[in-house]
C-alpha positions as CSV (number, residue, x, y, z in Angstrom):
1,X,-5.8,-17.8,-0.9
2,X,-6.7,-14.0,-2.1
3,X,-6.3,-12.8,2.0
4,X,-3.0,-14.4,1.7
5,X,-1.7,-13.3,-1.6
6,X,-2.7,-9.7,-0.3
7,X,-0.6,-10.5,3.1
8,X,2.3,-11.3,1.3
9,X,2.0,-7.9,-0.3
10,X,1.9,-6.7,2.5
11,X,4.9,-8.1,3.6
12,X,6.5,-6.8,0.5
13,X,5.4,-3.5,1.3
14,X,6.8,-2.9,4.9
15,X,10.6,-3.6,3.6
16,X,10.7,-0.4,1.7
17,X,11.6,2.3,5.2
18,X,14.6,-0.7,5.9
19,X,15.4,-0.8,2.4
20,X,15.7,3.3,1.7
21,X,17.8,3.3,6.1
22,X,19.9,0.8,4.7
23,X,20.4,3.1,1.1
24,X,22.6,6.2,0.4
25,X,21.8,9.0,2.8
26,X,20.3,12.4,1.7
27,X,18.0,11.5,-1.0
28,X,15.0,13.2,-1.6
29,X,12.2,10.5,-0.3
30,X,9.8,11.9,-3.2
31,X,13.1,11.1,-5.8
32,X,13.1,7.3,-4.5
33,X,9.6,7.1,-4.7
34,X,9.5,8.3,-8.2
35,X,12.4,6.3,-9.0
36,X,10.6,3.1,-7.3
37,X,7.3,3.5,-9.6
38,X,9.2,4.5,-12.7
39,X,10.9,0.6,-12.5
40,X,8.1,-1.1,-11.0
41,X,5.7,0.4,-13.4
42,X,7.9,-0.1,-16.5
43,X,8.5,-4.1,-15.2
44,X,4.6,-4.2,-15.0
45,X,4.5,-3.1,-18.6
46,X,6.7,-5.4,-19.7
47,X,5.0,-8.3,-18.0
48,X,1.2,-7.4,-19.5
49,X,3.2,-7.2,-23.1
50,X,4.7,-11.2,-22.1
51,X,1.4,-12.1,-21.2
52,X,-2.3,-10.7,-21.6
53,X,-1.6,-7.4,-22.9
54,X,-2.5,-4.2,-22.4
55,X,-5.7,-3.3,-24.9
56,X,-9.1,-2.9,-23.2
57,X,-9.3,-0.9,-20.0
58,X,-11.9,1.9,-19.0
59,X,-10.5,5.0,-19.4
60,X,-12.1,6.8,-16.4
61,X,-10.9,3.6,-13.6
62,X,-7.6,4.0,-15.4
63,X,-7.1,7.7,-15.4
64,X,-7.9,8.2,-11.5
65,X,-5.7,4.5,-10.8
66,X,-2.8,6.4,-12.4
67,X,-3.8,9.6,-11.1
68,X,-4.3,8.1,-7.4
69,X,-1.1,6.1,-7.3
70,X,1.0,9.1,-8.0
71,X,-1.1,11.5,-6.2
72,X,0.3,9.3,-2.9
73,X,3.7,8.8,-3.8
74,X,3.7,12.8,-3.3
75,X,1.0,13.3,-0.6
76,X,2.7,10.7,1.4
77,X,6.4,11.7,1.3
78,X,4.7,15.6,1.9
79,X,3.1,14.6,4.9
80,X,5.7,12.5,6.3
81,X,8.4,15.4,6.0
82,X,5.7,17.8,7.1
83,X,4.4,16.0,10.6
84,X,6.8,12.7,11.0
85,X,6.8,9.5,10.5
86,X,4.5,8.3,12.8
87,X,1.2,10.6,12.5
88,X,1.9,10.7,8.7
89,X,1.9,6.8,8.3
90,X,-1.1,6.7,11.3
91,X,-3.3,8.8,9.0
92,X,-2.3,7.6,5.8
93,X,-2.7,4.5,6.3
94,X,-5.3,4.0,8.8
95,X,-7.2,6.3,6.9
96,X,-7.0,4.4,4.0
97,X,-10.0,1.0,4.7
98,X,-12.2,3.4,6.2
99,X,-12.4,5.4,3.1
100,X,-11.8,2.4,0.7
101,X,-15.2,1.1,2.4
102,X,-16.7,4.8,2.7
103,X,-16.4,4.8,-1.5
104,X,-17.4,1.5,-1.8
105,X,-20.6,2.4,0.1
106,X,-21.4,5.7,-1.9
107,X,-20.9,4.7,-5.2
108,X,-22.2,0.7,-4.8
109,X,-23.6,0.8,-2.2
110,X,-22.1,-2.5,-0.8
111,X,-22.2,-2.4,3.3
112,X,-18.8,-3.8,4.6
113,X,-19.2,-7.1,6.8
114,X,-18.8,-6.6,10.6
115,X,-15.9,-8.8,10.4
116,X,-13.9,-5.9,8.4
117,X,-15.7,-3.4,10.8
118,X,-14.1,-5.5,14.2
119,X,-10.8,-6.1,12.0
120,X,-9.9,-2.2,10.9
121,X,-11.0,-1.4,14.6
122,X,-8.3,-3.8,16.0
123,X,-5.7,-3.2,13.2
124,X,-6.3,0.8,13.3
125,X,-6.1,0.9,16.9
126,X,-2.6,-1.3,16.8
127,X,-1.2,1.6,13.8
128,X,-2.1,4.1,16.5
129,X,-0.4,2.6,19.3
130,X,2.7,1.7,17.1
131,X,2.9,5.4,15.5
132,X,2.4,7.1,18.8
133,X,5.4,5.6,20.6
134,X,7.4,7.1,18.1
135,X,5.8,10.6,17.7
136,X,8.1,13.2,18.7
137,X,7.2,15.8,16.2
138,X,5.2,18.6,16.2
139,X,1.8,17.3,14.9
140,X,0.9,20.0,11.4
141,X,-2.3,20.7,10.5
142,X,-1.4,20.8,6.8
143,X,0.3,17.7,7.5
144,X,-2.3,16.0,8.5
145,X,-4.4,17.1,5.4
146,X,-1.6,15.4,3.1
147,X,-1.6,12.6,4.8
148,X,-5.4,12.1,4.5
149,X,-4.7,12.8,0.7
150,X,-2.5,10.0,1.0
151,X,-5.2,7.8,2.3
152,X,-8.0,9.1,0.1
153,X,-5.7,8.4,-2.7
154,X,-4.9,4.6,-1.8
155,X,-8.5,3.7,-1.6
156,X,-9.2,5.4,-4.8
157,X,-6.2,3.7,-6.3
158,X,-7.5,0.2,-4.5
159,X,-11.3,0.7,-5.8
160,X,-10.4,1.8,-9.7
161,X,-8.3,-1.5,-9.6
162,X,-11.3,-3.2,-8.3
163,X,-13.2,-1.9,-11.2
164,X,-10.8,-2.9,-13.9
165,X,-10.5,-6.1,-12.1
166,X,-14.2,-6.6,-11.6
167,X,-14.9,-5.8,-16.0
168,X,-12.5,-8.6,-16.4
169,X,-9.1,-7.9,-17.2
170,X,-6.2,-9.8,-15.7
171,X,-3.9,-8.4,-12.7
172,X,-1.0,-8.0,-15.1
173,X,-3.0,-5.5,-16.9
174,X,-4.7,-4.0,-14.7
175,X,-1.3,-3.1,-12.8
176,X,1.0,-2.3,-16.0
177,X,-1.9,0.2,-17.1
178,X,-2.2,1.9,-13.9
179,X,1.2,2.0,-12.7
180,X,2.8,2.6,-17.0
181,X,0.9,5.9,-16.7
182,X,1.5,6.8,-12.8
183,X,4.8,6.3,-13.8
184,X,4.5,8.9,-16.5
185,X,2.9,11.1,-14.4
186,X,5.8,11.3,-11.5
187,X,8.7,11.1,-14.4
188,X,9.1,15.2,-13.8
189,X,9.4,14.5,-9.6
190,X,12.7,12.8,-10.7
191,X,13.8,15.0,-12.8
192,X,13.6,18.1,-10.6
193,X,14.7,16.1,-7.2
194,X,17.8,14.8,-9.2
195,X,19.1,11.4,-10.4
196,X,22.6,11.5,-9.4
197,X,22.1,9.4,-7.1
198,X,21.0,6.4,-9.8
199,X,25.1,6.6,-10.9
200,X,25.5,4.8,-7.4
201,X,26.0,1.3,-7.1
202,X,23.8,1.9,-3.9
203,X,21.6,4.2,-5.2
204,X,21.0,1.4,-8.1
205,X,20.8,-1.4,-5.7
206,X,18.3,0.8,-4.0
207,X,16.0,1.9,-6.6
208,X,15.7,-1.8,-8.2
209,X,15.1,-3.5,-5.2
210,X,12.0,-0.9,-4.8
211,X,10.5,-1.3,-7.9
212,X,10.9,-5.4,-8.3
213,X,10.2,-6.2,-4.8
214,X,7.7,-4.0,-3.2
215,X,6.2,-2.7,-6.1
216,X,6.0,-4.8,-9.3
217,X,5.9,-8.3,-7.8
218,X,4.0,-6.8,-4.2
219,X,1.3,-5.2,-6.5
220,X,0.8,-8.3,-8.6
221,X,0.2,-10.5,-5.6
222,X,-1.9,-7.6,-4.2
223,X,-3.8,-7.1,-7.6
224,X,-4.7,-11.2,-7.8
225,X,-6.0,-10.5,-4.0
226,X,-8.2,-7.8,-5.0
227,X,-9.7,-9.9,-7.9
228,X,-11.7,-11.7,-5.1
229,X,-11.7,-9.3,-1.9
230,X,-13.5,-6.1,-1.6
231,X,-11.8,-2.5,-1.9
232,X,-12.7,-2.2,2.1
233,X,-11.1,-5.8,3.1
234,X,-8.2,-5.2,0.9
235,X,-7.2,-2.0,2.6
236,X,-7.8,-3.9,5.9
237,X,-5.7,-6.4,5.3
238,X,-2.5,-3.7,3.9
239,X,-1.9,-2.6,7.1
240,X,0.0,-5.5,7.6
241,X,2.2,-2.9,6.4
242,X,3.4,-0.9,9.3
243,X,3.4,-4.3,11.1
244,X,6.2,-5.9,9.2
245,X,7.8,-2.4,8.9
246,X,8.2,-2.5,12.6
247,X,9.8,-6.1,13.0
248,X,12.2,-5.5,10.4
249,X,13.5,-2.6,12.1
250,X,13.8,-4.8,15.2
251,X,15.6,-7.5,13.7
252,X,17.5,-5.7,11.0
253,X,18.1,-2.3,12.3
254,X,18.5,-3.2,16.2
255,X,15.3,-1.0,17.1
256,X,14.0,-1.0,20.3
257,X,10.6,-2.3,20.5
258,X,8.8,-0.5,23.1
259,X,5.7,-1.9,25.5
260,X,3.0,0.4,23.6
261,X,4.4,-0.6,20.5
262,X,4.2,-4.5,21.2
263,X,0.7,-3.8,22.0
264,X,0.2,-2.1,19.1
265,X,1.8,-5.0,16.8
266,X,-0.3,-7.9,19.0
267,X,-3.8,-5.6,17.8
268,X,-2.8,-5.0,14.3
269,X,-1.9,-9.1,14.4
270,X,-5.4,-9.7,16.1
271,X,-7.1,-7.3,13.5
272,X,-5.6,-8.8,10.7
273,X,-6.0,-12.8,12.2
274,X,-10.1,-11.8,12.6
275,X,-10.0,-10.9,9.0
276,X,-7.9,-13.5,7.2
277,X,-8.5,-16.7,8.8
278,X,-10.9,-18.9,6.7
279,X,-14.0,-19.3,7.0
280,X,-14.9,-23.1,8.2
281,X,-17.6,-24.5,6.7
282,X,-19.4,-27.7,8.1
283,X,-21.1,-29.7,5.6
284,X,-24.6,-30.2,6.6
285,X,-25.6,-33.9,6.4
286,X,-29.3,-34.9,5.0
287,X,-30.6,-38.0,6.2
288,X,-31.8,-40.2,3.3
């Protein structure tokens, strides 16, 4: 059930490019991001205050969640602006299990399981294939470094959750504290992008879709995942992401789906099958 909860936070997560092509045009990507957090983080809030609260976490996982969560709202956007879509969201998010089980390693030393090992291998190689087909910018050094800033800062974000999840407090908290004070923390990137666009019936529709659907209620199921997963597995299983964002552009914005990029979505399928099918156990009978 926790692979699953973290799938369908997956799936959550690869409607926001469709939701911002289907938006107003010309926004600032870092403004919507911003905008996104700010209402997803302020609907966390609101339901840790309905339910368990929000007294009692660490200070130090909660500082770098917050920090690590807004440090890739920004990273992200900059790389993707910087280098493209594709090799931004290649690095960023492939990136992002390797190092989630790198820190896991250094700092617990917990080893990941050869399952995760064959399943990022699979699912990494699919992101490849799928971000290459539609590579046709320049590929930036400094680019490349945000992005990697970007994935560095997901696996932080995923193992300081881990931590708060691991001492005992619920998801609800967990999120609401981490995404409340992200949300603080990117409240100036609105200000100075601009928030004309929130006078918009579309740029409302926009920015509330964003923070209920792939944020608040995405991070919940992803948080309730992560209560019983590893950081490494969890990041694994998130690049469902790029999967879903690619079928939804098929089916919703009449993209062309290319060979390569078939490929690419069968792997990350393959990856991701390897590491969330369940585990079949069968009983061992004694003899009396």
């Amino acid at each position: 059930m926790s692979r699953v909860q973290v799938l369908l936070a997956s799936l959550c997560f690869g409607t926001t490019g469709t939701a911002q092509a289907l938006g107003p045009a010309g926004l600032s990507p870092a403004g919507v991001g911003a905008a996104r957090i700010l209402i997803g983080g302020a609907l966390l809030v609101l339901v840790a205050l309905a339910s368990s609260g929000l007294r009692g976490l660490p200070r130090v996982p909660l500082i770098l969640g917050a920090l690590a969560v807004a440090a890739y709202q920004l990273a992200f956007f900059a790389a993707v602006a910087d280098t493209g879509v594709a090799v931004g969201t290649i690095v960023a998010l492939g990136s992002a299990p390797a190092l989630a089980g790198a820190l896991e390693w250094a700092i617990e030393r917990r080893t990941p399981s050869r399952a995760w090992a064959t399943a990022t291998a699979l699912a990494c190689a699919g992101v490849v294939m799928l971000a290459l087909t539609g590579a046709d910018a320049s590929i930036s050094v400094l680019g490349i470094v945000l992005a990697l800033v970007a994935g560095a800062s997901y696996a932080a974000y995923t193992y300081a959750a881990k931590r708060m999840l691991g001492d005992g407090h619920t998801p609800e908290t967990v999120m609401a504290g981490a995404f409340g004070l992200g949300a603080v923390l990117l409240l100036p990137v609105l200000l100075i992008t601009g928030v004309g666009w929130l006078g918009t019936v579309d740029g409302v529709a926009l920015a509330v879709f964003l923070g209920v659907v792939p944020t608040a209620g995405a991070y919940l199921l992803f948080a309730r995942g992560l209560k019983r997963l590893s950081a490494a597995e969890t990041a694994t299983l998130t690049l469902a992401e790029p999967l879903t964002a690619t079928l939804l552009g098929v089916i919703v914005l009449s993209e062309q789906l290319s060979v390569p990029a078939g490929v690419g979505a069968a792997l990350i399928l393959s990856g991701l099958i390897v590491l969330a099918a369940p585990e079949i156990r069968r009983p061992v009978t004694v003899p009396a």
